[in-house]
C-alpha positions as CSV (number, residue, x, y, z in Angstrom):
1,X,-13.5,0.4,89.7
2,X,-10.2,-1.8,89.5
3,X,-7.1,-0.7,90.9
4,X,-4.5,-3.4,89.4
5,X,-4.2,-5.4,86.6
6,X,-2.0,-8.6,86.6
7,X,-1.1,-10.5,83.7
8,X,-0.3,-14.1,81.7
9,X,2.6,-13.3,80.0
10,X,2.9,-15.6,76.8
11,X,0.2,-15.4,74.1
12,X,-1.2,-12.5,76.4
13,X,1.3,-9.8,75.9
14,X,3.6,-11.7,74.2
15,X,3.3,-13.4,70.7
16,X,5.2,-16.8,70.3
17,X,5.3,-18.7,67.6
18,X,6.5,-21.6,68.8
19,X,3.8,-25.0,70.2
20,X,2.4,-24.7,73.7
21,X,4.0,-27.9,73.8
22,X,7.8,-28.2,73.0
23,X,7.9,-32.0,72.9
24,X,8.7,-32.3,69.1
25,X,11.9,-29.8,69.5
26,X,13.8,-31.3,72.0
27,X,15.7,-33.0,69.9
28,X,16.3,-29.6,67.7
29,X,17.1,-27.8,70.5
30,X,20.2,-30.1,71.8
31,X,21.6,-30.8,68.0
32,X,22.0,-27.0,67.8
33,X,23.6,-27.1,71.1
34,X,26.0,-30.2,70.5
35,X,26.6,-27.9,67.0
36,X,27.2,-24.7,69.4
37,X,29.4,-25.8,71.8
38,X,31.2,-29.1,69.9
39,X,29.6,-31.6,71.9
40,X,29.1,-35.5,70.7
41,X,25.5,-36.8,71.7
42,X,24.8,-40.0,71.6
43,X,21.3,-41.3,70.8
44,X,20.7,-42.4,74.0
45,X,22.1,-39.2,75.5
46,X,19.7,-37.6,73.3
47,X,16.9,-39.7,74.2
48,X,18.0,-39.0,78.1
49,X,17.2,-35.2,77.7
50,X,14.1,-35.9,76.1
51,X,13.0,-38.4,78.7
52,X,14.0,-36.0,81.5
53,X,12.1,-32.6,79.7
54,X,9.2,-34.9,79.0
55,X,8.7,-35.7,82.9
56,X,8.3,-32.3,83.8
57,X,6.6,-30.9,80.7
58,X,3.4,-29.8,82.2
59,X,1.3,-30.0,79.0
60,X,1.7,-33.7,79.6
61,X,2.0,-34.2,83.4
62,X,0.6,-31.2,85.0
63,X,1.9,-29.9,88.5
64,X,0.8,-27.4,90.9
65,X,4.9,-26.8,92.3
66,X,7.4,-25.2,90.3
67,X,10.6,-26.8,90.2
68,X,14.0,-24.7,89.2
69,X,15.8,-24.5,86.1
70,X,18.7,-26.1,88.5
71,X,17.2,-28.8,89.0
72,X,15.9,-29.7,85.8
73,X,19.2,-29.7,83.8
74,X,21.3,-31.2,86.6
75,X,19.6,-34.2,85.9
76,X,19.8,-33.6,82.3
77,X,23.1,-32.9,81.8
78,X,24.1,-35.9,84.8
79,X,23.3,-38.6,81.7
80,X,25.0,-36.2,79.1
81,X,28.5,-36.5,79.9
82,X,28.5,-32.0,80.6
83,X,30.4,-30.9,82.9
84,X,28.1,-29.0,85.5
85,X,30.2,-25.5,84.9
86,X,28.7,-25.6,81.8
87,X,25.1,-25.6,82.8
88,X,24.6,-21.9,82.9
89,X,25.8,-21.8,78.7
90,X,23.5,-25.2,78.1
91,X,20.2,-23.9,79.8
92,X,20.5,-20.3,78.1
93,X,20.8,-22.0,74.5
94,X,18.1,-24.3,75.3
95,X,15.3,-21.3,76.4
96,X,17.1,-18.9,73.7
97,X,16.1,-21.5,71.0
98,X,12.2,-21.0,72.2
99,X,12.3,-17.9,71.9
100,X,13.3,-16.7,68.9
101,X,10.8,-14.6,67.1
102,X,8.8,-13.5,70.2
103,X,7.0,-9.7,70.0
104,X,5.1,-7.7,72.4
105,X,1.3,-8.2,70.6
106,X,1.0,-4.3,68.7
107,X,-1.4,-3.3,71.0
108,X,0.9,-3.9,74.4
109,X,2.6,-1.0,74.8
110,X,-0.3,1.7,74.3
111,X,-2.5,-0.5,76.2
112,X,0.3,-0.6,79.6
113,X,0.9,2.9,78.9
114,X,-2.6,4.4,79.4
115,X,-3.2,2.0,82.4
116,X,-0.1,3.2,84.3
117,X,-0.6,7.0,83.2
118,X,-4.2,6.0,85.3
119,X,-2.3,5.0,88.1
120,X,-3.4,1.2,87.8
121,X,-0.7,-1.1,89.2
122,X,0.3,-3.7,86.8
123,X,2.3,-7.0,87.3
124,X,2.4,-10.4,85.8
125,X,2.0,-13.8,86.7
126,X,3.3,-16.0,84.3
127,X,3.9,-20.0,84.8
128,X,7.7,-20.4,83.0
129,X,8.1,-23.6,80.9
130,X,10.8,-26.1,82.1
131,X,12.3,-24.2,85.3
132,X,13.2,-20.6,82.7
133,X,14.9,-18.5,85.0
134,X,13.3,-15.1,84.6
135,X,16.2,-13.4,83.6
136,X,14.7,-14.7,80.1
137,X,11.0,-15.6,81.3
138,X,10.5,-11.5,82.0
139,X,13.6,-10.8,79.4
140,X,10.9,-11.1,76.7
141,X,8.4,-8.3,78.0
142,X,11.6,-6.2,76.3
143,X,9.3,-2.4,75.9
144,X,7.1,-3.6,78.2
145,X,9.0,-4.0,81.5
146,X,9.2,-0.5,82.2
147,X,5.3,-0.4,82.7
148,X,5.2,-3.8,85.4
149,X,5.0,-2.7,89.0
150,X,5.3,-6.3,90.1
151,X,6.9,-8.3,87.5
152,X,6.3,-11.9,89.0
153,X,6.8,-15.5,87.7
154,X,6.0,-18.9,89.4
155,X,9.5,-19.4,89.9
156,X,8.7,-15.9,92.4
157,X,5.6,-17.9,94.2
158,X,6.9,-21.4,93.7
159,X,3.5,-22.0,92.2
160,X,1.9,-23.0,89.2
161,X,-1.4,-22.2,87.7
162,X,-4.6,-22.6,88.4
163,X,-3.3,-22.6,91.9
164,X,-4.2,-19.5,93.6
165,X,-1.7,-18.8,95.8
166,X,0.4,-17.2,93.4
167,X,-2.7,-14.4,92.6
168,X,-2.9,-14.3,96.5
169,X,0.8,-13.6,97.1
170,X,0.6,-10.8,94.5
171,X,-2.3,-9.1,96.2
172,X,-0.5,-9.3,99.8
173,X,2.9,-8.1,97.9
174,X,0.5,-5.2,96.2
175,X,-1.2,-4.2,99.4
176,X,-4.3,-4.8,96.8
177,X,-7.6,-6.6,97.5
178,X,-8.2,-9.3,95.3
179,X,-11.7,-8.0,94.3
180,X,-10.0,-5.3,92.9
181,X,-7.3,-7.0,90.9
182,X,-8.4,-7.7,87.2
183,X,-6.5,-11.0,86.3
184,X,-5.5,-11.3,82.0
185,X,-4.6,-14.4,80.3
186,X,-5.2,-16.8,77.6
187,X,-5.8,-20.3,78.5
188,X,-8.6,-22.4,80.5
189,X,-6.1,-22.2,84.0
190,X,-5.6,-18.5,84.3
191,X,-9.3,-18.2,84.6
192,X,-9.4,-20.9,87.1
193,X,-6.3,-19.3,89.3
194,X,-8.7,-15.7,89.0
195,X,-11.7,-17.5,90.0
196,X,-10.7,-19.4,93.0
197,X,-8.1,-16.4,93.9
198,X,-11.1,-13.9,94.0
199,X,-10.1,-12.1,91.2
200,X,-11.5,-10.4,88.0
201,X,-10.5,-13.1,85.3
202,X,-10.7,-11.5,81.3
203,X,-9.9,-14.2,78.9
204,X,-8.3,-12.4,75.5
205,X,-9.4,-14.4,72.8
206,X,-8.1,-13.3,69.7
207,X,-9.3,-16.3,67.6
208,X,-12.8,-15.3,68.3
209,X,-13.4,-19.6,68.9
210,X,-15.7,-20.1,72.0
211,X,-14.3,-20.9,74.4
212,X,-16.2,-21.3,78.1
213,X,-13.7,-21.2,80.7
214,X,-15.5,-19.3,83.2
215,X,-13.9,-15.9,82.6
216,X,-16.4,-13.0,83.8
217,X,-15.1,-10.6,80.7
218,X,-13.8,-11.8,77.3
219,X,-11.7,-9.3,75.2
220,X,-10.4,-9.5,71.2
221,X,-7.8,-7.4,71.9
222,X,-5.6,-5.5,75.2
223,X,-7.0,-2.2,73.8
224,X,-10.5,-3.6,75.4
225,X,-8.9,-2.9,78.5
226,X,-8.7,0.5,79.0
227,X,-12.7,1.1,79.1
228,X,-13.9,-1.0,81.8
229,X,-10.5,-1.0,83.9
């Protein structure tokens, strides 16, 4: 019936542990790296950084256009007293902090596994948090890499969900109709994006909570996959 499945990445295939919303480890984050690499924050440097990551945390201001890692931490570390050279060190410490203690979800693997053996294409379309470059973004799929035909992030469509165009470009980039895409993920604006993209939209709810987001399928666990894909 389908012949592609493309999917959220975080609390999808991956577990995290930490809050959808990082606002209350900012601070954490930068006194390990000022501990890291010997810098000397001052409160108000401090207070800078969590001014800046609050202004693009989309939990609190939501936006449609990505905006690059780059960009984000030049204006960061510009009211830290960093040199810019040091940029690439900072922002890799400041994701790597994040995402400590991240798994695959036990049924992952199997679940890609049997999909692929069927020849369904699989990809991902995952919204990374603060400009994550996706050398870490898609670094955490770890096992599950080797199963994504097209391993996609918004920083690949310059897009954020619900905005469609990102499921759209995926389907062109697939050679896939989107009526034959299935379209995975956890939260209230992947099943928007699927629904106004044309897609199949499955929420995985593993809390069993209702939740009426306007998902045509809702699954407990990946494994629910397999039988109607």
């Amino acid at each position: 019936m389908f012949k592609a499945v493309i999917f959220d990445i975080g609390h999808t295939l991956i577990e995290y542990r930490n809050p959808l919303n990082w606002s209350k480890l900012y601070r954490p984050a930068f006194e390990k790296i000022a501990d890291k690499y010997g810098y000397h924050f001052t409160e108000q440097q401090y207070e800078h950084a969590g001014s800046v990551l609050t202004k693009y945390n989309t939990r609190i201001y939501p936006r449609e256009e990505e905006v690059s890692s780059a960009h984000i931490f030049t204006e960061i570390l510009s009211g830290m007293d960093v040199p810019m050279k040091d940029m690439e060190r900072v922002k890799k410490s400041f994701y790597s902090y994040f995402r400590q203690d991240c798994a695959p979800f036990p049924e992952a693997e199997a679940t890609l596994k049997t999909l692929s053996d069927n020849k369904i294409v699989l990809g991902t379309l995952s919204d990374v948090p603060y400009g994550m470059d996706n050398e870490y973004a898609l670094g955490d799929l770890s096992v599950l890499r080797k199963y994504m035909d097209y391993p996609f992030t918004s920083n690949d469509t310059g897009v954020r969900k619900p905005c469609a165009k990102g499921l759209q470009m995926l389907s062109e980039t697939m050679r896939i109709a989107l009526s034959d895409i299935v379209f995975v993920g956890d939260e209230e604006k992947d099943m928007i994006c699927g629904i106004r993209a044309g897609a199949y939209p499955v929420l995985i709810n593993r809390t069993g909570t209702v939740k009426e987001y306007g998902q045509r399928r809702e699954i407990r666990s990946l494994t629910e996959l397999v039988d109607f894909v």
